[in-house]
C-alpha positions in Angstrom: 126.6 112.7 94.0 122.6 112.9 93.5 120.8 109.4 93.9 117.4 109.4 92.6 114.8 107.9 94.5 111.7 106.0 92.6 108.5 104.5 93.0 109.4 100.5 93.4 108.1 97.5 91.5 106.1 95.7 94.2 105.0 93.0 92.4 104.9 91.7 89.1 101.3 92.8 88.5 101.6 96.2 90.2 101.8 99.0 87.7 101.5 102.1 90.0 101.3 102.7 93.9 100.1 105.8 96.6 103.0 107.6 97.3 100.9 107.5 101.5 103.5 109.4 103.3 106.9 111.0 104.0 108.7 109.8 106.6 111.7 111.9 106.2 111.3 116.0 105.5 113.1 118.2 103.4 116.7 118.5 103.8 116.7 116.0 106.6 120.0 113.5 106.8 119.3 109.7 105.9 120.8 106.7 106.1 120.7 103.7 103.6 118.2 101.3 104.8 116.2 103.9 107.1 112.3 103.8 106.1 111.8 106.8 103.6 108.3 106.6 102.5 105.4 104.9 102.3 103.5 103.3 99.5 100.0 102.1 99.7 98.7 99.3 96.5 95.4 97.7 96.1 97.3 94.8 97.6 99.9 95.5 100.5 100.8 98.4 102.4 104.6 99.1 102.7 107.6 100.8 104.2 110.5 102.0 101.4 114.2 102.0 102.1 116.8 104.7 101.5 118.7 103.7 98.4 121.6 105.5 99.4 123.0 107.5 102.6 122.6 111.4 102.3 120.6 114.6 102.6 116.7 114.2 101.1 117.5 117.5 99.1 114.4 117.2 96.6 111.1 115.8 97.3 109.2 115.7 93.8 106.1 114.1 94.4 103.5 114.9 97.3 101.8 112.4 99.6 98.6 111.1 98.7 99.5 111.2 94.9 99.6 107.8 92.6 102.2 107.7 90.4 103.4 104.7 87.8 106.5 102.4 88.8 109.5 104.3 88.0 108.4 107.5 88.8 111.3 109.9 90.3 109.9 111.0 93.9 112.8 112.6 95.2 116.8 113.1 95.0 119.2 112.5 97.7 122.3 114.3 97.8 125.9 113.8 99.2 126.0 115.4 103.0 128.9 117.4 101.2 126.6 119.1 98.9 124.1 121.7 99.4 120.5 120.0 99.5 117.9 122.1 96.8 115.0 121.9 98.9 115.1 125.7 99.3 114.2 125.6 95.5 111.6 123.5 95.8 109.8 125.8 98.8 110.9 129.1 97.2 107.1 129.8 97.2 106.9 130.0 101.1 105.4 126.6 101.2 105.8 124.1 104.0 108.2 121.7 102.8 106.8 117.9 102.1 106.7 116.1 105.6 106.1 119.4 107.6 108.2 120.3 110.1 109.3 118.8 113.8 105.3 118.3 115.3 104.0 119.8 118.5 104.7 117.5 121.4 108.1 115.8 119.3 106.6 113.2 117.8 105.6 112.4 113.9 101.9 111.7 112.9 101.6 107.9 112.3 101.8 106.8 108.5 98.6 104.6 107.2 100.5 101.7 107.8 101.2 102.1 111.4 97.1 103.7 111.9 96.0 100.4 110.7 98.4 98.1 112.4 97.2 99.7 115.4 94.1 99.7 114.7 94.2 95.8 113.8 95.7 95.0 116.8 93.1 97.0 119.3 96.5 99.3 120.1 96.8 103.0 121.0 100.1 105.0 119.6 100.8 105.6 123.7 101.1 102.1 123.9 103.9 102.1 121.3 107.5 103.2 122.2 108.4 104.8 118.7 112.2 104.1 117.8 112.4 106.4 114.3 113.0 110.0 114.2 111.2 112.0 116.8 109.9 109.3 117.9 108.0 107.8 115.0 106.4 104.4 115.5 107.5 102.1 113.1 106.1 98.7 112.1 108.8 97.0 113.9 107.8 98.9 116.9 104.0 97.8 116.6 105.0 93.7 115.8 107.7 94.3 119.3 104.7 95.4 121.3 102.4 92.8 119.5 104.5 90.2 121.0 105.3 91.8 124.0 101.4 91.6 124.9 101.2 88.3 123.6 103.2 87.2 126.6 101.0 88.8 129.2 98.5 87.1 131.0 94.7 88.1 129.6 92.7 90.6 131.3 89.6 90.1 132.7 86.5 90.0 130.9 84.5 92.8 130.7 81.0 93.0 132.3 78.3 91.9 129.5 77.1 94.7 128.0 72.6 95.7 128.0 71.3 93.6 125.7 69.9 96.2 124.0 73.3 98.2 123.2 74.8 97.1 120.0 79.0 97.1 120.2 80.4 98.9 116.5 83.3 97.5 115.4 84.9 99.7 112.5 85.8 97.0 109.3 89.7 97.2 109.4 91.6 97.6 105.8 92.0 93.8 105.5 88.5 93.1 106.5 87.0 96.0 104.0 89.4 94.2 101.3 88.4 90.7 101.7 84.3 91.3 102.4 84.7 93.1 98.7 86.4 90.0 97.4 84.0 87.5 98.4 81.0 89.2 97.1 82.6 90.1 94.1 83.5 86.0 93.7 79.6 84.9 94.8 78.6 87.8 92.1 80.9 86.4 89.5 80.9 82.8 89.6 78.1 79.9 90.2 79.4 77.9 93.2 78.7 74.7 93.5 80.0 72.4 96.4 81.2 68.5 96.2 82.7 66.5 98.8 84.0 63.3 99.3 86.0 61.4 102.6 88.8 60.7 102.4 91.3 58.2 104.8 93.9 59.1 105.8 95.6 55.8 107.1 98.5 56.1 104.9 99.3 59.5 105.7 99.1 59.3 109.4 101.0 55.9 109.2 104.4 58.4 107.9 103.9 61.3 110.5 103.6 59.0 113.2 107.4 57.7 112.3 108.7 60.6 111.0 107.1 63.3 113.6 110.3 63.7 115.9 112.7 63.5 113.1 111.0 66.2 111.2 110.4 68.4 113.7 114.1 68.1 114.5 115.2 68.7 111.1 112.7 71.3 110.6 111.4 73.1 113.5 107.9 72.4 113.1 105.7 69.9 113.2 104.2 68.0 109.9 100.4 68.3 109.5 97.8 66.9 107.0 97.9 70.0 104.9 101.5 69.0 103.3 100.3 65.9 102.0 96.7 67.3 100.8 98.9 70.2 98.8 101.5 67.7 97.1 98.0 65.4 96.3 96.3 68.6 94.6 99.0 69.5 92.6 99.3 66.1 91.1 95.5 65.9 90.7 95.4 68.7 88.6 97.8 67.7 85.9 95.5 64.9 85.2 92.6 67.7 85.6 93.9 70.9 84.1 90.2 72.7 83.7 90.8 73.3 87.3 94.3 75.0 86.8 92.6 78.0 85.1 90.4 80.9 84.9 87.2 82.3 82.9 87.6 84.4 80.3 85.8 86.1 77.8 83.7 83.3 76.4 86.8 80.7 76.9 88.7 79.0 79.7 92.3 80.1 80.2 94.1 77.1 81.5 97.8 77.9 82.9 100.5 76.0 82.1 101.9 75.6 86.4 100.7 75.4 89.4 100.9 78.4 91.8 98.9 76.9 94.5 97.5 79.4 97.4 97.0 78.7 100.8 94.3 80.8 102.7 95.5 82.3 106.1 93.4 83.7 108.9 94.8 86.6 110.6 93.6 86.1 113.6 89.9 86.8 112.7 90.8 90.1 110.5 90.5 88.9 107.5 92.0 86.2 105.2 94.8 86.9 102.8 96.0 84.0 100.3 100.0 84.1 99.6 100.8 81.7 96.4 103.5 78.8 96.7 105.0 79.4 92.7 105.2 76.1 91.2 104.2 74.2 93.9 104.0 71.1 91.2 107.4 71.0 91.2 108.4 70.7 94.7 107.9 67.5 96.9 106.4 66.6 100.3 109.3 68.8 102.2 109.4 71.6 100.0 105.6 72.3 100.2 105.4 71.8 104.1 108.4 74.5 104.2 106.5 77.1 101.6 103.2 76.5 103.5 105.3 77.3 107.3 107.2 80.6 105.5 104.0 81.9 104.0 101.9 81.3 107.0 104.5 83.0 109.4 104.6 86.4 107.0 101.5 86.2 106.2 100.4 86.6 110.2 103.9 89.2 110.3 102.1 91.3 108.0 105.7 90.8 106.2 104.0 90.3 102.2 105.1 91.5 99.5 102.9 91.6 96.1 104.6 89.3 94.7 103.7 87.0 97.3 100.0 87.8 96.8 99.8 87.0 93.0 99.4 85.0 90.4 97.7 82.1 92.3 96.0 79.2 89.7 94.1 76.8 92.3 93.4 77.7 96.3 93.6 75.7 99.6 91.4 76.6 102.5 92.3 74.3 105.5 89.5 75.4 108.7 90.3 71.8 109.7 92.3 72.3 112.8 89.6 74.3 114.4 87.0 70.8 113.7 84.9 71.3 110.7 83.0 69.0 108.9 81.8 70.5 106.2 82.9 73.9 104.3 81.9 75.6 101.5 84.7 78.1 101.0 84.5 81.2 98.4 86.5 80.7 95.2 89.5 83.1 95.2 88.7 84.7 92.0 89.8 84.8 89.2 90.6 80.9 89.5 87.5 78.4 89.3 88.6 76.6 92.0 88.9 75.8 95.9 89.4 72.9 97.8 88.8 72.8 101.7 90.2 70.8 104.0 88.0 70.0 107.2 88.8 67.9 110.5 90.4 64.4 110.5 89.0 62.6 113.0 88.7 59.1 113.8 85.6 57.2 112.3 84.5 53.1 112.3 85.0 52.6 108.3 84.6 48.9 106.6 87.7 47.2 105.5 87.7 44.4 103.0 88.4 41.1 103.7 89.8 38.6 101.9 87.1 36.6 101.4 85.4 39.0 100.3 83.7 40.4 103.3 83.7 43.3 105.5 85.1 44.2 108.8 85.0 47.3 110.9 87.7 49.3 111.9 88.2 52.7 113.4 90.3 55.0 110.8 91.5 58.4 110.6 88.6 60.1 107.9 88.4 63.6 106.8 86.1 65.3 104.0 87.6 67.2 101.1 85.0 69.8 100.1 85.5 71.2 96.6 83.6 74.5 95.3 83.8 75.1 91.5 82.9 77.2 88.9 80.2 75.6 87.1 81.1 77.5 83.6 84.2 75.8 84.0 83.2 72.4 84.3 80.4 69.9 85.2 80.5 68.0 87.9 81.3 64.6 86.8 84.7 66.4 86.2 84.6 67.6 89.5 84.3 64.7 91.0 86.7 62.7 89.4 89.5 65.2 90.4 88.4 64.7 94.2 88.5 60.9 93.6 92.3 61.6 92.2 93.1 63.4 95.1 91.2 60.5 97.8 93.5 57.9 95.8 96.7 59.7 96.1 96.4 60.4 99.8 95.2 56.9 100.8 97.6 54.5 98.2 100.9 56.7 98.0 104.0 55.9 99.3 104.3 58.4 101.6 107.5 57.4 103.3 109.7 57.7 99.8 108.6 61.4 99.8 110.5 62.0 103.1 
């Protein structure tokens, strides 16, 4: 029985992929489910599955080449049958993957170089659990949380100020410094912000905060209630749901809302919650926790990574005031969420006056796409949002 084996869809919009690197040679035995190969896209980095259990008789395509979706790479044969490979190195050649290293262990993939390289590892410090001792990524995010446990090392003496420390851009930081210029390049940004109180919100997570952590295993912050408040906002405001396009605006017909995530100061990556309009309070604050937690894994797909109409930023847990974020192009659109904090605010009276109280207040700090729309627009979908947070029922979402 031959099973082919083929470059996989990994993500609706990707057409093609870098075949990065054999992790199997030649004739070798596999097992369904052991990592065969990896693939490198403009988007994620990833480790490929067996399809089937056998003998990797055929390899058809080298590493380092890119090859469309679909694309045969190799064949894997019944263990009963005899593997072709000595067909395909009849020339003398070294057969794909190489043969067992000096010293017993693999060369790391891409992947793993950059994990490690993310996470200020060395390979020595990585007990590799794949054939002859490859690292795999499982290995790396094991020893990732093994350290995490530890207790922090000293810190180092401070450096002459004269000697300038060089810190090589990671993959993820080289990606998302290209994006952002790209975005200032492409589109006029112009900022808008508004306060907004947050009263009504904070009056639901103070009742509900031990039942829903209970229920869900984490606790419920502002950013829920901002998400559910944008997507509503923008079915009254639809020129933000949309792109530029040659001479036109392309406005799309759902929601697939993005939620920037720092990874840990790498860089920022923004996985899409599909449909978000659609879903309520709970089903947003569980999209937003699942995203966040791959997201920081580095367990993405493309999929994931796609498709996104209208962004979130949310830096407000770390106390801004004020942010400006980039517009996630191609969309026209992102809305940041800074620090709730408690501020004196004046409450109406019934008779008319004013009193002062001491509210929770947080700005909501929208940059747009001035081709898109002006900013009377603009402002108008901020004051949607401001009235949804601070006169909804918040209670009959829960």
């Amino acid at each position: 029985m031959r099973t082919n084996v083929t470059m996989p869809q990994l993500g609706e919009t990707v057409s093609e992929g870098v075949l990065s690197q054999w992790l199997k040679d030649s004739g070798a035995p596999i097992a369904e489910g052991e990592p065969l190969f990896e693939v490198s896209t403009d988007k994620v980095d990833t480790e490929v599955a067996a399809p089937a259990s056998g003998i990797l008789a055929e390899i058809l395509v080298k590493a380092g080449e890119t090859v469309p979706v679909g694309t045969t790479l190799a064949v894997i044969t019944d263990s009963t049958e005899e593997p072709a490979a000595d067909e395909a190195t009849s020339d003398g050649a070294e057969p794909e993957g190489g043969s067992e290293p000096e010293g017993g262990r693999r060369p790391l993939t891409p992947l793993i170089r950059r994990l490690l390289a993310e996470h200020g590892l060395t390979e020595a410090e990585v007990t590799g659990s794949g054939t002859h001792g490859r690292i795999t990524r499982a290995d790396v995010m094991a020893t990732i949380a093994e350290r995490a446990d530890r207790p922090a090392p000293a810190r180092p003496a401070v450096p002459d100020r004269d000697e300038v420390t060089r810190i090589p851009f990671t993959a993820i930081r080289r990606r998302t410094a290209e994006h952002m210029v790209r975005s200032k390049a492409t589109a006029p940004h112009t900022l808008m912000a508004v306060e907004a109180d947050y009263s009504a919100v904070d009056a639901v997570r103070g009742k509900e905060r031990r039942r829903w952590r209970d229920a869900e295993g984490f606790g419920l912050t502002y950013l829920p209630f901002v998400a559910r408040a944008v997507t509503d906002a923008l079915a009254d405001f639809p020129h933000l749901n949309a792109s530029v396009g040659d001479d036109e605006l392309l406005v799309h017909p759902q929601v697939h809302l993005g939620i920037a995530v720092d990874l840990d100061g790498d860089g920022l990556v923004v996985p899409v919650i599909r449909g978000a309009a659609e879903r309520r309070l709970r089903g947003i604050a569980r999209a937003v926790r699942d995203l966040a937690d791959r997201a920081r894994a580095r367990a993405l797909t493309a999929d994931d990574l796609s498709g996104g109409t209208f962004t979130i930023s949310n830096p407000g847990p770390y106390g801004t005031s004020l942010t400006g974020a980039i517009i996630n192009q191609p969309q026209v659109a992102v809305l940041a969420t800074d620090a709730v904090r408690p501020r004196p605010v004046a409450v109406a009276q019934p008779d008319g006056t004013h009193a002062l109280a001491v509210h929770p207040v947080g700005n909501l700090a929208l940059s747009f796409d001035h081709r898109a729309v002006d900013g009377a627009y603009a402002a108008r979908f901020l004051a949607r949002i401001r009235e949804i947070l601070e006169r909804r029922d918040w209670s009959a979402e829960l």
